[in-house]
C-alpha positions as CSV (number, residue, x, y, z in Angstrom):
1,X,0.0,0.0,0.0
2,X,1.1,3.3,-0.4
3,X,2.5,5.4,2.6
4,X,0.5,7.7,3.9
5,X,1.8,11.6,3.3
6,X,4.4,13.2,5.3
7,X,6.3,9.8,5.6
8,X,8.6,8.4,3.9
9,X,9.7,4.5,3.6
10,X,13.1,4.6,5.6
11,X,11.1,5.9,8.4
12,X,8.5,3.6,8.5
13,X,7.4,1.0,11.2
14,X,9.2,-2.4,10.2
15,X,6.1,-4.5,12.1
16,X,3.7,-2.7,10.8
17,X,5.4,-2.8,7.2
18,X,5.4,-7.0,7.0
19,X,1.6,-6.6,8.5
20,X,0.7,-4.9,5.6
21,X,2.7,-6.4,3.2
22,X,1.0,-9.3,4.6
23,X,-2.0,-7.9,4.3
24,X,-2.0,-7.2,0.8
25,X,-0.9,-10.4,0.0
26,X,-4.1,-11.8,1.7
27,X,-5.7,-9.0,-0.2
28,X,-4.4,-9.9,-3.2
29,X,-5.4,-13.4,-3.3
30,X,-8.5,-13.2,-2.3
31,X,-8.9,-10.3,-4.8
32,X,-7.6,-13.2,-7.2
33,X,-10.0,-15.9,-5.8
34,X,-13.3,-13.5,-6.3
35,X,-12.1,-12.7,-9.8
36,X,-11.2,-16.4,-10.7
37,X,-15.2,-17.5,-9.1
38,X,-16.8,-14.9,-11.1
39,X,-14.6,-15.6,-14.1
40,X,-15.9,-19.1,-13.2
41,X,-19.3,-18.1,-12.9
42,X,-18.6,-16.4,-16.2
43,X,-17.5,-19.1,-18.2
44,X,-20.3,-21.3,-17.1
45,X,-22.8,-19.1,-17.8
46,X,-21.2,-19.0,-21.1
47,X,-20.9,-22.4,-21.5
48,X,-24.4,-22.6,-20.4
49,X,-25.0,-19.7,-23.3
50,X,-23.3,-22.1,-25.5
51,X,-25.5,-25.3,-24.9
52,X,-28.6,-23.5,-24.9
53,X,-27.2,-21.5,-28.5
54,X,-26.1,-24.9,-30.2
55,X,-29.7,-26.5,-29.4
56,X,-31.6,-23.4,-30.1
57,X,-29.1,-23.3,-33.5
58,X,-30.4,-27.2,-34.2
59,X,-34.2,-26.7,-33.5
60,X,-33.5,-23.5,-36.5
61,X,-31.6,-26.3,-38.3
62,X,-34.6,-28.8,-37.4
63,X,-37.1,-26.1,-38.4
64,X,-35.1,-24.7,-41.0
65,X,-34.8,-28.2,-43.0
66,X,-38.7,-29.1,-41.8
67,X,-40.1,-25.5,-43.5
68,X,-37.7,-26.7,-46.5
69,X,-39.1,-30.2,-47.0
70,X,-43.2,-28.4,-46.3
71,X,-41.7,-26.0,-49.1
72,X,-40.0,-28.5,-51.4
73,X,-43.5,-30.3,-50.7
74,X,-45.5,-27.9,-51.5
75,X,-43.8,-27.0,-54.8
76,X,-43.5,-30.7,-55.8
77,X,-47.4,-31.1,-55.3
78,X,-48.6,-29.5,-58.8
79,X,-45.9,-31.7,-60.5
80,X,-47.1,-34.3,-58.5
81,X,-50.7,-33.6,-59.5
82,X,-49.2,-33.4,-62.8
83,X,-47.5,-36.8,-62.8
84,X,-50.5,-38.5,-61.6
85,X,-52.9,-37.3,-64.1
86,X,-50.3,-38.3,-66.7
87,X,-50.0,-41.3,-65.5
88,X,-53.8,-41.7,-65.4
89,X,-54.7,-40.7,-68.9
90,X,-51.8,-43.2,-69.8
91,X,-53.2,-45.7,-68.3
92,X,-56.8,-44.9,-69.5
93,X,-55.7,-44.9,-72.8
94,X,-53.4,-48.4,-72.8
95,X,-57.0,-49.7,-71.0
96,X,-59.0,-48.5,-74.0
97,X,-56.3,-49.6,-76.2
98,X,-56.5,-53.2,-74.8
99,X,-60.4,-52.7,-75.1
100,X,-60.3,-51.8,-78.9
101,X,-57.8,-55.0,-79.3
102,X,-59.8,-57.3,-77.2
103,X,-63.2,-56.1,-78.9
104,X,-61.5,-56.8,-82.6
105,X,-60.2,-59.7,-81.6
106,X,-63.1,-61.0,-80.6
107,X,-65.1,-59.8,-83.1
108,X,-62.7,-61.7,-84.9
109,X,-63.4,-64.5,-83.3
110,X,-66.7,-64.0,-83.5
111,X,-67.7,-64.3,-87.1
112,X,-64.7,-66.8,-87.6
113,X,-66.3,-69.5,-86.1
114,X,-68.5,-71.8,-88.1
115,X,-70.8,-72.6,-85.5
116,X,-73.6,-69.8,-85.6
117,X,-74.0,-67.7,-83.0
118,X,-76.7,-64.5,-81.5
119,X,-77.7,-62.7,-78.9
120,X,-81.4,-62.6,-78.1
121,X,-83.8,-60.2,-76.1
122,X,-87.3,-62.6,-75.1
123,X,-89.8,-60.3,-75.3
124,X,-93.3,-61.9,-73.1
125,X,-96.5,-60.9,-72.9
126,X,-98.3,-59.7,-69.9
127,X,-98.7,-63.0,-68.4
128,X,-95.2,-64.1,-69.1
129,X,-95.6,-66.1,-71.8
130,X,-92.8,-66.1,-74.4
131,X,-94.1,-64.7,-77.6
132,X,-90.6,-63.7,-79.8
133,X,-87.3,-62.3,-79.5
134,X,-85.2,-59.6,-80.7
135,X,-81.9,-60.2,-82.0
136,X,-79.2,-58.2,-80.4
137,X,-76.1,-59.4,-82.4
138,X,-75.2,-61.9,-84.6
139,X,-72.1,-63.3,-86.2
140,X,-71.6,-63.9,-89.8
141,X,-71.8,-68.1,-89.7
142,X,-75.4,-67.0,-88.3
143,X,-76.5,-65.6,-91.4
144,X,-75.1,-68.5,-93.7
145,X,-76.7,-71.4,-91.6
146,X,-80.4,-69.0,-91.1
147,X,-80.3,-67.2,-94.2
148,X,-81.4,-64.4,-92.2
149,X,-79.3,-60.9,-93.0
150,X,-79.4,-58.0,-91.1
151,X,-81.0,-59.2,-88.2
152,X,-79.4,-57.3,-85.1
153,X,-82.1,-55.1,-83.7
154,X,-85.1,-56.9,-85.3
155,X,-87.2,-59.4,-84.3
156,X,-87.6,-63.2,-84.7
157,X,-90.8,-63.0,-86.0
158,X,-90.7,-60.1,-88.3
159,X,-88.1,-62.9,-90.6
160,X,-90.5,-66.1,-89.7
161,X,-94.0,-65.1,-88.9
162,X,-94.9,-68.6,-88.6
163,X,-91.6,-69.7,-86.5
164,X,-92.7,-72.3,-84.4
165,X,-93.4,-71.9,-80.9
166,X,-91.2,-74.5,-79.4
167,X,-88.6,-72.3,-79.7
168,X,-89.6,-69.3,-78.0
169,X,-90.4,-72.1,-74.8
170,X,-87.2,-73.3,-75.1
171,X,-85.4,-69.9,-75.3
172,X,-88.1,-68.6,-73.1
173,X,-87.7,-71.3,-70.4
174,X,-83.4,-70.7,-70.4
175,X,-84.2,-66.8,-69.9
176,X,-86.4,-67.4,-66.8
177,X,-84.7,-70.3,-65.0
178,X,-81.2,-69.2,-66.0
179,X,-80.3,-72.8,-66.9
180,X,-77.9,-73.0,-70.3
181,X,-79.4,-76.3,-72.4
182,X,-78.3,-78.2,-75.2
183,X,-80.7,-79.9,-77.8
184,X,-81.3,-80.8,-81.5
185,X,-84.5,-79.6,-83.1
186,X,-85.9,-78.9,-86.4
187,X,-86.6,-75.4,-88.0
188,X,-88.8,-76.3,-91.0
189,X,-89.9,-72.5,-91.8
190,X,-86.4,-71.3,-91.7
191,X,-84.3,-73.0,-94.4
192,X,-85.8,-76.1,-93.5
193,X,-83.4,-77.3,-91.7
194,X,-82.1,-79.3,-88.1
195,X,-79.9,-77.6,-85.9
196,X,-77.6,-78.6,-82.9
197,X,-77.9,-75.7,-80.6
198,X,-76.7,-75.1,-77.3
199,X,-78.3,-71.7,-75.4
200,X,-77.4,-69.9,-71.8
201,X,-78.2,-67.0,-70.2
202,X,-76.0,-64.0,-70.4
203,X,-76.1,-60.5,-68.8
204,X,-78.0,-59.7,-65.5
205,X,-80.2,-62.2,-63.7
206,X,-83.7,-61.5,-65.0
207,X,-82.3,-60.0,-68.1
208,X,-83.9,-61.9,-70.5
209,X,-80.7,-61.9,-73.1
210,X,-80.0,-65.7,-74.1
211,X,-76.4,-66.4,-76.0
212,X,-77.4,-69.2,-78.5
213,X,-74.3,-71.3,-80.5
214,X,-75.9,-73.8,-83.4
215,X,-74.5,-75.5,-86.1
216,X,-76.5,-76.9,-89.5
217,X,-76.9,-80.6,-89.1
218,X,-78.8,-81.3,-91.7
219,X,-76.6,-83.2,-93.8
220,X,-75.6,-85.1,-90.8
221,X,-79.1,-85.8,-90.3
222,X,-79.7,-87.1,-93.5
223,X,-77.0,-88.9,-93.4
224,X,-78.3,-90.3,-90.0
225,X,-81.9,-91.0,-91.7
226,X,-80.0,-92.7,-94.7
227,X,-77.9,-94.4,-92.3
228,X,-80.8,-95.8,-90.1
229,X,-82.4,-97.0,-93.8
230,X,-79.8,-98.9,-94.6
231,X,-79.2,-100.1,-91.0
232,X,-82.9,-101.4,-91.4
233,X,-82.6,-102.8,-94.8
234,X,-79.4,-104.5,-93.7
235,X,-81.1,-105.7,-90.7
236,X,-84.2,-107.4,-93.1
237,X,-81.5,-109.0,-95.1
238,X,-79.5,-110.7,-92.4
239,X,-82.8,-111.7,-91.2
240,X,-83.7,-112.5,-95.2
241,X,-80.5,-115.2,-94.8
242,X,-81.0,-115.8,-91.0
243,X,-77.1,-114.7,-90.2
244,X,-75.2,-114.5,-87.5
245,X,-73.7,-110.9,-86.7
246,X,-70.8,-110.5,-84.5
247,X,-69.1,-107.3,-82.9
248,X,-65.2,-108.3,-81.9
249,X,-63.4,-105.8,-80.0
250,X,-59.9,-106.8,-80.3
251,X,-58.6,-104.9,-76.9
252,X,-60.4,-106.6,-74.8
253,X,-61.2,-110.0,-76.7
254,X,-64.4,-109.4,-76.2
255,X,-67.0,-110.6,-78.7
256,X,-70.8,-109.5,-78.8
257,X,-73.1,-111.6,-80.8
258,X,-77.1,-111.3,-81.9
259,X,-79.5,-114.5,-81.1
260,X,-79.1,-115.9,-84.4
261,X,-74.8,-116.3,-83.9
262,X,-75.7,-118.3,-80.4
263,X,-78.2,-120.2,-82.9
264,X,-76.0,-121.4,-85.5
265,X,-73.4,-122.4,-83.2
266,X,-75.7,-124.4,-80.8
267,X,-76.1,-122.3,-78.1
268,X,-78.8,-121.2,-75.7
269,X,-78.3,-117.3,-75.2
270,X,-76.5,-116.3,-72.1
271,X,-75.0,-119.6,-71.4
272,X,-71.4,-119.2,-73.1
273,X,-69.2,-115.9,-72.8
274,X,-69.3,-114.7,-76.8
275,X,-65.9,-114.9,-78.0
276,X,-63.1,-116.6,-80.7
277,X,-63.0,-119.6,-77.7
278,X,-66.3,-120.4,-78.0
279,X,-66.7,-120.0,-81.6
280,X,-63.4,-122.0,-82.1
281,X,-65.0,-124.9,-79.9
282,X,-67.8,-125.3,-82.4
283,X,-65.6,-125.3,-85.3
284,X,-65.1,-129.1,-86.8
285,X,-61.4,-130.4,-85.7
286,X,-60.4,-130.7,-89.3
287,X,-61.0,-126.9,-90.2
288,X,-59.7,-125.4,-86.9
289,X,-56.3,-124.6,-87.6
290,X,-56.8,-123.2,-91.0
291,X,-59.7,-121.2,-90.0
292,X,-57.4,-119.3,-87.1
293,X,-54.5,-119.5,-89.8
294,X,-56.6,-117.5,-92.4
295,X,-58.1,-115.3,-89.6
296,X,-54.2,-114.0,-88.5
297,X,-53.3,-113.9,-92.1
298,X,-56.1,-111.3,-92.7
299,X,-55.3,-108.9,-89.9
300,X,-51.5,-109.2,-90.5
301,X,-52.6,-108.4,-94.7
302,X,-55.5,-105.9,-93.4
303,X,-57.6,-107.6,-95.7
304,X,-61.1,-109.0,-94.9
305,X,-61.6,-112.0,-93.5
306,X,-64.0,-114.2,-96.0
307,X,-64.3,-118.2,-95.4
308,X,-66.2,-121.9,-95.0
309,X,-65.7,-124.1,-92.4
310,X,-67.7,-126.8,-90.7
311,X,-69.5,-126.6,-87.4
312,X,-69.8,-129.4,-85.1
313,X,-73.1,-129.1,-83.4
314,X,-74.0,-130.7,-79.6
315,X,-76.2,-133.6,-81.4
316,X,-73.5,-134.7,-83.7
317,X,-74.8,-132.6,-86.7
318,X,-72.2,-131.2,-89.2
319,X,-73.4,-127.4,-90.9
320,X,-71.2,-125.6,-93.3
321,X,-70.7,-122.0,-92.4
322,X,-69.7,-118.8,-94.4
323,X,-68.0,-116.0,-92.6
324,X,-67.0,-112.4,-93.0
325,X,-65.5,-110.2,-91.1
326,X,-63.8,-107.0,-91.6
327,X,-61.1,-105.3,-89.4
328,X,-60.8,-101.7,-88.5
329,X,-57.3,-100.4,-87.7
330,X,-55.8,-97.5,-85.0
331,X,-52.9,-95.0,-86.3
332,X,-50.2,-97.7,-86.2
333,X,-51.9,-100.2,-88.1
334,X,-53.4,-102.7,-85.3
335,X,-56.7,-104.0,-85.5
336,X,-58.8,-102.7,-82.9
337,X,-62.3,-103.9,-83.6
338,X,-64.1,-106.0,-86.1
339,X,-67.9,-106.4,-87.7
340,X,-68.6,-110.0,-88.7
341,X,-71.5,-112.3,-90.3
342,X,-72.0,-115.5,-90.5
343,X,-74.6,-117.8,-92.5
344,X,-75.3,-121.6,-92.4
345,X,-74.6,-122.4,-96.4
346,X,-75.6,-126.2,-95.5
347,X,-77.7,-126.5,-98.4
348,X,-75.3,-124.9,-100.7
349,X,-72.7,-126.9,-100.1
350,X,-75.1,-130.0,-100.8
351,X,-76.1,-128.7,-103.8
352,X,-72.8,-128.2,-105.3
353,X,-71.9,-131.5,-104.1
354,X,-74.6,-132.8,-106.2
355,X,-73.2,-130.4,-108.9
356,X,-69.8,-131.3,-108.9
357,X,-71.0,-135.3,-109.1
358,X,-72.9,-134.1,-112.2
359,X,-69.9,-132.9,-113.6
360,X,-67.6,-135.5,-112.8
361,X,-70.3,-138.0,-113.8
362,X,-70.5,-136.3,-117.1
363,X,-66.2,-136.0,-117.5
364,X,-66.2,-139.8,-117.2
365,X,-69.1,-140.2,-119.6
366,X,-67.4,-137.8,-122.5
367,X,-64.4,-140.1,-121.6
368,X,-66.6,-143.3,-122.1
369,X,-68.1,-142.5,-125.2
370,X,-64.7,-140.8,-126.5
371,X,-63.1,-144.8,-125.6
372,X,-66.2,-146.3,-126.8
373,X,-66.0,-144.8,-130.7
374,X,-62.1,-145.5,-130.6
375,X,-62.7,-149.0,-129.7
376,X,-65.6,-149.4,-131.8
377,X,-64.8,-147.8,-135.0
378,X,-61.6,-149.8,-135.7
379,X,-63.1,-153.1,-135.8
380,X,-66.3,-152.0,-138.1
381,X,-63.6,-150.8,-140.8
382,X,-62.0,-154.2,-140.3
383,X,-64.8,-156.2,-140.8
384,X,-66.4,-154.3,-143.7
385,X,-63.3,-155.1,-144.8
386,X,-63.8,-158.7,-144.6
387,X,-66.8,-158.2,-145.9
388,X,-66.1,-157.0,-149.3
389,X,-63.7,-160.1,-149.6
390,X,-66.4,-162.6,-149.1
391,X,-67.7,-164.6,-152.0
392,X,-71.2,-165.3,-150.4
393,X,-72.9,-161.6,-151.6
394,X,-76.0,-162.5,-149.0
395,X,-73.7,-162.7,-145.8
396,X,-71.4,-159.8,-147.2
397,X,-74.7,-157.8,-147.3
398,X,-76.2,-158.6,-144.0
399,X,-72.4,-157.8,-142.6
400,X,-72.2,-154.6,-144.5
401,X,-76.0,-153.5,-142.6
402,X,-75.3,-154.7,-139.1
403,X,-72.1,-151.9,-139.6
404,X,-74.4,-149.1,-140.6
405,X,-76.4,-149.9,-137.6
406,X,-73.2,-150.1,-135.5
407,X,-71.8,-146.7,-136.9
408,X,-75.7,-145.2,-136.8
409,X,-74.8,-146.1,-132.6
410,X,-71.6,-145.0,-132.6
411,X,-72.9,-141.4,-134.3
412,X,-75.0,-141.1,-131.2
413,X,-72.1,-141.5,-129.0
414,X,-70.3,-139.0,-130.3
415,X,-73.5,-136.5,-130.6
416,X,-73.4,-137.6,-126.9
417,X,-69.9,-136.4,-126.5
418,X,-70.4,-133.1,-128.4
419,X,-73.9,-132.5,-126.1
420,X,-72.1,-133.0,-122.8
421,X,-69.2,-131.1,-123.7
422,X,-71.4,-128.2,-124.5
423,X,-73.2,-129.0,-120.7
424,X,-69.4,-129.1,-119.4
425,X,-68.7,-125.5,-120.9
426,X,-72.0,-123.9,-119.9
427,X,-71.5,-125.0,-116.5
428,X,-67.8,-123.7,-116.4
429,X,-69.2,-120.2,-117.9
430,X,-71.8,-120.0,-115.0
431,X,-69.8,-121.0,-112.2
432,X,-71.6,-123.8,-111.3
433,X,-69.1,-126.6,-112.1
């Protein structure tokens, strides 16, 4: 501390000199300790500054980047909006696209089929009764098998006033019970023809709209009528000959046969399994092997099957047979099923028995009289021979006549010859030899 006026430091008090020096030390540091606790207090508070700064500098940061992503937001929205409507109207348009393509196609598809097909509208009357239709659309295989063109819109009746009704029930019927169904009927005032047609509802329930696909069977089902002819006619004839008829399905060895076939081989209906066993069983020892020889020759040669044999029957009795049978064949060539007939030609054979006895009996007689003229015409010449050399002129004469009645004979041999030569020929021509 400084000394106080009018003294000076040589004549101050030693003591009290170190008591103050003292002093101010003490003063000093405690001087120093309050400026080092408020310098303290100082730098916490600006540390304290600092922290709070730093979080109030990220909440502005925080805020700062949250207003920039509402902004960027709310910039980005009309682009956004943008993008979205694009992508929209593209989409809108590749769905229409795929409409157009899926309506041409099957449009397409529509009039390429050959089976007709429509759309109908049953139009009933106030008590629901089905009274006509109007067509709704129609593919072009509909106007070729109906003859009717033009008829989207119109209705049924306005092409066929006198339709008949069993159609509109039928159509009528699908339309109210909503159940498809498939039948074959007859349109006789439209082209007058039959048509396979299978119908079903389409659209809402209680619509009315019936989706109808036909096809023009009328040449099938002439075919069919022709078919059921001649099944009759061929039925009359096998009954005409009495035959046998066999169905042989070769996959199963299984054979089917009609009464008659059970007949000619001696059996009672139902008590033998139909089959080439059975058959075979009946067939005469001596014609067994060549019969089942000539039966794998044929399927091997896909040829039909045409033969005699003999039939032993349970009494002992011995009946000639004539078969036929004809093969049908899969993709690689093996026979799959057969059609057969079969006929008793008993009497046939006995007759061409007696035939071929007639023929041989005539052969041996054109040999005869053929041996008898040689043998006879040698002699004669010999004794007319002797005759001219005889001096009696009676006996030579008498010789000389019982000659010409010998050649007269011999002439009627060989007229005999010539006449059954002629038989020989004519039965050779007409098969019957």
């Amino acid at each position: 501390m400084p000394a106080p006026p009018g003294t000076t430091r040589k004549n101050s008090d030693p003591t009290r000199h170190g008591k103050e020096a003292q002093d101010l030390s003490a003063g000093v540091d405690r001087l120093v300790r309050e400026r080092t606790q408020e310098l303290q207090a100082e730098v916490d508070a600006l540390r304290r500054e600092n922290a709070e700064l730093k979080q109030a500098g990220e909440a502005l940061k925080k805020a700062y980047t949250e207003l920039d992503v509402r902004v960027r937001g709310r910039t980005a929205e009309p682009g956004c909006s943008n993008t979205r409507l694009q992508v929209e109207i593209e989409e809108r348009e590749r769905a229409e696209e795929a409409l157009r393509s899926s309506e041409a196609k099957y449009r397409t598809l529509f009039d390429s089929i050959d089976e007709g097909f429509c759309i109908i509208e049953m139009i009933f009357d106030a008590t629901g009764k089905p009274i006509d239709y109007r067509f709704l659309e129609t593919n072009r295989a509909f106007e070729k098998q109906t003859g009717m063109h033009g008829a989207a819109g119109k209705r049924m009746r306005e092409f066929v006033p006198d339709h008949e009704e069993h159609w509109f029930e039928i159509y009528g019927e699908i339309a109210a019970t909503g159940e498809p169904k498939r039948f074959t009927q007859a349109a006789k005032p439209l082209m007058g023809g039959w048509y396979d047609v299978y119908a079903f509802p389409v659209g809402a329930r209680n619509g009315n709209r019936v989706a109808i696909l036909f096809n023009d069977i009328t040449e099938d089902k002439q075919a069919e009528d022709e078919l059921l002819t001649s099944r009759d006619r061929l039925a009359l004839a096998l009954d005409a000959i009495e035959a046998g008829v066999s169905f042989w399905d070769l996959k199963t060895d299984r054979m089917q046969w009609n009464p008659r076939q059970f007949e000619l081989l001696g059996y009672d209906p139902g008590t033998v399994e139909p089959g080439l066993a059975a058959l075979l069983d009946r067939v005469h020892p001596e014609d067994r092997e060549r019969v089942t020889a000539e039966l794998e020759r044929s399927i091997r040669a896909r040829e039909d099957y045409v033969t005699d044999y003999r039939i032993c029957l349970p009494n002992g009795e011995e009946r000639w047979m004539h078969s036929v049978r004809r093969f049908a064949y899969d993709a690689d060539g093996h026979a799959v099923s057969s059609h057969g007939i079969m006929y008793d030609i008993t009497d046939r054979k006995h007759h061409e028995a007696i035939r071929q006895q007639a023929y041989d009996q005539i052969e041996h007689n054109m040999e005869q009289f053929a041996i008898l003229g040689d043998h006879v015409r040698h002699p004669l010449q010999v004794i007319l021979a002797r005759a001219d050399l005889m001096e009696d002129g009676e006996t030579a004469t008498s010789i000389r006549e019982q000659v010409r009645r010998i050649n007269a004979i011999v002439k009627q041999l060989d007229l005999g010859w010539v006449e059954s030569h002629a038989i020989r020929e004519f039965l050779k021509r007409n098969d019957l030899a």
